[in-house]
N, C-alpha and C positions, 0 to 999 in steps of 0.2 A: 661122250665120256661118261661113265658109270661113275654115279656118285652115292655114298651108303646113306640114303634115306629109309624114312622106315616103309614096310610094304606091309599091307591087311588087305587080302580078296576081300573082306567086305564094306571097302572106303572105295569112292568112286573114282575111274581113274580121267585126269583133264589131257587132253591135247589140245597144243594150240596149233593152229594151221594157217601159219602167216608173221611176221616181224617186222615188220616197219614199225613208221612211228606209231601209228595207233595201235596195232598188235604189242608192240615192247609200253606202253603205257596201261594197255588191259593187263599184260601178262603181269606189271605188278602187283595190282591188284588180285588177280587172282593167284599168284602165288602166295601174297599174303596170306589169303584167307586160305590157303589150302593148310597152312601151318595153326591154322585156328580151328578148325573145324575136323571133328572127328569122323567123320563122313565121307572126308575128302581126300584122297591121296596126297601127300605132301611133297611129292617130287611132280612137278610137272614141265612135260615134254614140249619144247616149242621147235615146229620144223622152220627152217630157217632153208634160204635158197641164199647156195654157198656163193659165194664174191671174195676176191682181193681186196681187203682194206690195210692200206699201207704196210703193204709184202706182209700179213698174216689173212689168216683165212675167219671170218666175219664169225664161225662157230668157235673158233678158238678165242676171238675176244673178247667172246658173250658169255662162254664157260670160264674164263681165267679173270677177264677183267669185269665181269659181271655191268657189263656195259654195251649197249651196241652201239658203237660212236659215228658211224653212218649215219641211222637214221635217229636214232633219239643221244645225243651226246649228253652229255652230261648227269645223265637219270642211270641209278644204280639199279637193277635187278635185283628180286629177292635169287639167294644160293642155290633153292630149290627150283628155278627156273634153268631146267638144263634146255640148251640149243640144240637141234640136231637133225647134220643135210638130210636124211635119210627120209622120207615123209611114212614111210613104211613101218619103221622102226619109230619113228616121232610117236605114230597113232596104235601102234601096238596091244591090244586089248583095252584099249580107252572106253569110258562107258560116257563120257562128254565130250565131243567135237566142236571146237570153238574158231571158226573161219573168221580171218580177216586181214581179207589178201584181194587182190583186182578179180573182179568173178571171171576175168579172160581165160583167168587158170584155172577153173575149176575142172573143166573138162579133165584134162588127164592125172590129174591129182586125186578125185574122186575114184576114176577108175584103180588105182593104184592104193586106196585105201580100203574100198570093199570088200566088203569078207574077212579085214584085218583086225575089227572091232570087235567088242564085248556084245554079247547076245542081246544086250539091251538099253546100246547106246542108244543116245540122243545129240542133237547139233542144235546150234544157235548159231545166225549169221551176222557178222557186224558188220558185214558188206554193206554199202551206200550207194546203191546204183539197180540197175535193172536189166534187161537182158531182154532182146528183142530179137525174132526170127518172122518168118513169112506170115504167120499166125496174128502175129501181135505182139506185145509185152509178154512176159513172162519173170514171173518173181525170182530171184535168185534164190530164196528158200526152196524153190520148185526145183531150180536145177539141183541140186543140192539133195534134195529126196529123191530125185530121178536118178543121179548118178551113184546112192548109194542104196537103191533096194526099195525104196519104202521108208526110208527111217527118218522119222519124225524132228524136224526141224521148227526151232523157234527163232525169232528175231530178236535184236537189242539195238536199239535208235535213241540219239538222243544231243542235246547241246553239249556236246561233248570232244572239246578241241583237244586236242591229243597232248599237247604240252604244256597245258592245263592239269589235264586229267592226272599226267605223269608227274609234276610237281604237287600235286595235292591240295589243288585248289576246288573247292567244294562244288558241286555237281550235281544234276539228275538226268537220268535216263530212265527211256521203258523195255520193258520187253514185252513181245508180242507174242501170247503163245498157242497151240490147238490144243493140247490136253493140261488144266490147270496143274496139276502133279507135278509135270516137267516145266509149269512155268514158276511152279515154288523152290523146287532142286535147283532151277538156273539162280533164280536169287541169292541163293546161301554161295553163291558160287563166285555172284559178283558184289553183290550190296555188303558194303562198308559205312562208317560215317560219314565220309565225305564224298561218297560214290553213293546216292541213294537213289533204291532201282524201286521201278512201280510196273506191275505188269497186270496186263491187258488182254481178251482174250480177240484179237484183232490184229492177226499177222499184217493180209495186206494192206491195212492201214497203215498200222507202224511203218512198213516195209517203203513202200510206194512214196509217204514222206521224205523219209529218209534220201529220196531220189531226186526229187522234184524241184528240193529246196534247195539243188545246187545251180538247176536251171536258173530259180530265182533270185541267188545270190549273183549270177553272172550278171543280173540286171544293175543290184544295189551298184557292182562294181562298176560297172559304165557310170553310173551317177556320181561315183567317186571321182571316175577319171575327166569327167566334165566341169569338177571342181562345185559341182551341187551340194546343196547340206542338207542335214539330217529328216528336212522337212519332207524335200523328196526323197529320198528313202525310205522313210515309214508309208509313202503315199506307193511306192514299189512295192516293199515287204507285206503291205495290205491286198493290194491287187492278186500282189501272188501267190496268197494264202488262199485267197479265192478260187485263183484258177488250179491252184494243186486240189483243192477240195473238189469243185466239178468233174476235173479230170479222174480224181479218184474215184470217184462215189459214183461217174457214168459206168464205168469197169466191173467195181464190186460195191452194189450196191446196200452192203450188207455191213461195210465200214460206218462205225458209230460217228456219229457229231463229238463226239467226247473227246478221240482218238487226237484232235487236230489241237486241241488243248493239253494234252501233255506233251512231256519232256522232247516227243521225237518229233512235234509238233511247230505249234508256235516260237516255241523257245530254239529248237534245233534250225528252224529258219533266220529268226532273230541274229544267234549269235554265226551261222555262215555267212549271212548278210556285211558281218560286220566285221570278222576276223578269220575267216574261211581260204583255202588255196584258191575257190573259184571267186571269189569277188578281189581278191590283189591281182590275179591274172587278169581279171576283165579290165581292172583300172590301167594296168599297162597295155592294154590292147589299146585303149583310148589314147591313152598319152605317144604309143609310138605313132599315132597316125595314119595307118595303112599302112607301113614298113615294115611289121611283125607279124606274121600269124600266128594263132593260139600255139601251134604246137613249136615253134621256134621260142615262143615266152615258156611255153612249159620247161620246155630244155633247159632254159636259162634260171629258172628261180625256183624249182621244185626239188633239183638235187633227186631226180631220179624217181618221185614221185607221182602219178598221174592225176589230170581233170577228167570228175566225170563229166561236169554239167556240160561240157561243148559233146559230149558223146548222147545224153541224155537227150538236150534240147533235138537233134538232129532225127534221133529216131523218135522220139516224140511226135516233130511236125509230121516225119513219114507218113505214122498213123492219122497224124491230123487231118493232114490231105487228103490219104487214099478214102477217108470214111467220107470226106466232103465237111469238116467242122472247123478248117483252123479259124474262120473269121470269130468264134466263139472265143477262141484265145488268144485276145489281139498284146499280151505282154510276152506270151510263149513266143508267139508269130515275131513279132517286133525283136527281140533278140536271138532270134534266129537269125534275121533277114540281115540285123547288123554285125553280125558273129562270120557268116559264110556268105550273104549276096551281096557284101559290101554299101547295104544301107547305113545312111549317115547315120551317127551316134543320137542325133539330137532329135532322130524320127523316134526314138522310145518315146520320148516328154510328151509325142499325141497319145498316147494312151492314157496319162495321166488328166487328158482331157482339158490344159491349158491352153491348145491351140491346134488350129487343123495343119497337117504337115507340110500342103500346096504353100501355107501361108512361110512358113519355115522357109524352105526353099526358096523362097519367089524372095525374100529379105535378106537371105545369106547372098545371093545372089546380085542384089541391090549394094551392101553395104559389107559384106565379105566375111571375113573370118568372124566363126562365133568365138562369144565372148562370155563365159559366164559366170554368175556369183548366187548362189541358195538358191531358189525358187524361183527367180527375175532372169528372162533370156537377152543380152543387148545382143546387138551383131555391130560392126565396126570396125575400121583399120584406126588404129591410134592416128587421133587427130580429127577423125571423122565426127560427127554429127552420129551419134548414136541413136536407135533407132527400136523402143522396147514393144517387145509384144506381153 
């Protein structure tokens, strides 16, 4: 739907390429400021991938009720955020490409935007995830400049929970960029007062976090669903800062110490740890018992939404193994094994180096179902003679 905003060839034009919750929580953001900022085109285009929601079509809701009630209810759109199925028409002479959508689809999406942009676009990824082939890892900014030409992509990583962000709850994130210029342009594009962006000249750093820490939130949530408190979980959250850091830094050596302290960082693992899809998913992974697999929980409480980290961890260990390194990662390893080889929940706790696993086993085994409360493991059938390691 064509809406009369103003138009100047020399304000830059944004599309966004993606709608979910985190795409409809950037895009208020960046619609705001596109109304602030003289530089900035004040209509901006969001492709939306068209669905039924309650007998109307998901672009009709988002242009008339200035709301996507799918994925983000309740959170009003700025006016100048026009929807639109077309991704063609979406990216139309855009001189900013803004992704954040499952990288599964980048593939035929890219193909179908190239050559449709301004001579001197740029992108920014807000994809959380990674992309793996025969090779190895490969960055989603890569695909992403692969599928359209060469054209120069930055990242944006950060503690930044989507329904937070969309209610306007104060915030930071980084971006990551290769030429400082476009990592200033992207600034004015997203930093606000309560959105405060810091950027970095450190794609794959930022990027590879941004990934990593979903693997490691799938851990905090095991520790949730074993009824652990907060003591092991920062003794998780630490571990696995560590091993995102080794894992990174084996890859691209040239990722700063610094990178792992900001926003896309420490804090972006902190708060997945803590309030994230992959750590409530892992906690019901625990709680069903073996009953559930991840992709039957996803079904059930994401409303349509995907996990990365069970996609992450998976092709992670691939890599781990074929190189001959996973014993180096023994928290990656460990929620791996309990995520897909059906290792018991309670074999993570050997990593945290409370107890050797043999010993676990050989007690649950003795005295039955575990039992647990903070930091202290009993095992025991009520009524039993409990039994602490």
């Amino acid at each position: 739907r064509e809406m009369p905003f103003r138009t100047n060839p020399s304000r830059k034009r944004v599309a966004i390429v993606g709608s979910g919750n985190w795409g409809c929580a950037i895009a208020k953001i960046v619609g705001q400021n596109a109304t602030r900022h003289n530089h900035i085109e004040e209509e901006v285009r969001m492709w939306v991938f068209e669905e039924m929601v309650g007998g109307r079509k998901l672009t009709e809701i988002i242009n008339e009720d200035h709301e996507n009630s799918k994925y983000m209810p309740g959170i009003k759109l700025p006016r100048n955020v026009v929807a639109d199925p077309d991704v063609v028409s979406a990216t139309k002479g855009a001189n900013i490409l803004i992704f954040v959508l499952p990288h599964q689809f980048l593939g035929g999406l890219c193909a179908k935007i190239c050559g449709n942009t301004a001579p001197d676009c740029i992108a920014v990824s807000l994809i959380k995830g990674v992309h793996f082939d025969e090779t190895g890892m490969v960055l989603v900014s890569d695909l992403i400049k692969q599928g359209l030409h060469g054209m120069d992509v930055s990242v944006l990583m950060g503690a930044n929970l989507a329904k937070e962000v969309a209610g306007g709850a104060f915030c930071e994130t980084t971006i990551g960029y290769n030429i400082e210029a476009n990592g200033k342009l992207l600034k004015t594009v997203f930093n606000d007062p309560l959105f405060h962006v810091a950027i970095v000249s450190d794609v794959p750093g930022v990027e590879v976090c941004g990934a990593l820490k979903n693997v490691v939130a799938l851990g905090a949530g095991f520790t949730d669903g074993m009824g652990l408190g907060d003591n092991s979980k920062a003794a998780i959250i630490r571990i696995g800062l560590m091993e995102m850091k080794k894992f990174i830094q084996s890859r691209y050596p040239k990722v700063q110490d610094a990178t792992f302290f900001e926003s896309c960082g420490v804090a972006d693992l902190i708060v997945t740890c803590y309030g994230g899809r992959n750590r409530r998913c892992a906690e019901e992974f625990v709680k069903a018992g073996g009953r559930k697999t991840f992709l039957q929980i996803e079904k059930e409480l994401l409303n349509g939404q995907k996990l990365q980290g069970t996609l992450t961890v998976k092709e992670v260990m691939h890599i781990l193994r074929k190189e001959g390194s996973a014993d180096k990662y023994p928290l990656f390893k460990s929620i791996h094994a309990i995520a897909f080889e059906g290792a018991p929940v309670e074999s993570m706790l050997a990593t945290l180096g409370c107890f050797e696993l043999d010993q676990v086993l050989m007690a649950k085994d003795q005295f039955g179902q575990v039992v647990t409360k903070r930091t202290v493991v009993y095992y025991g059938r009520m009524g039993d003679q409990r039994a602490a390691l």
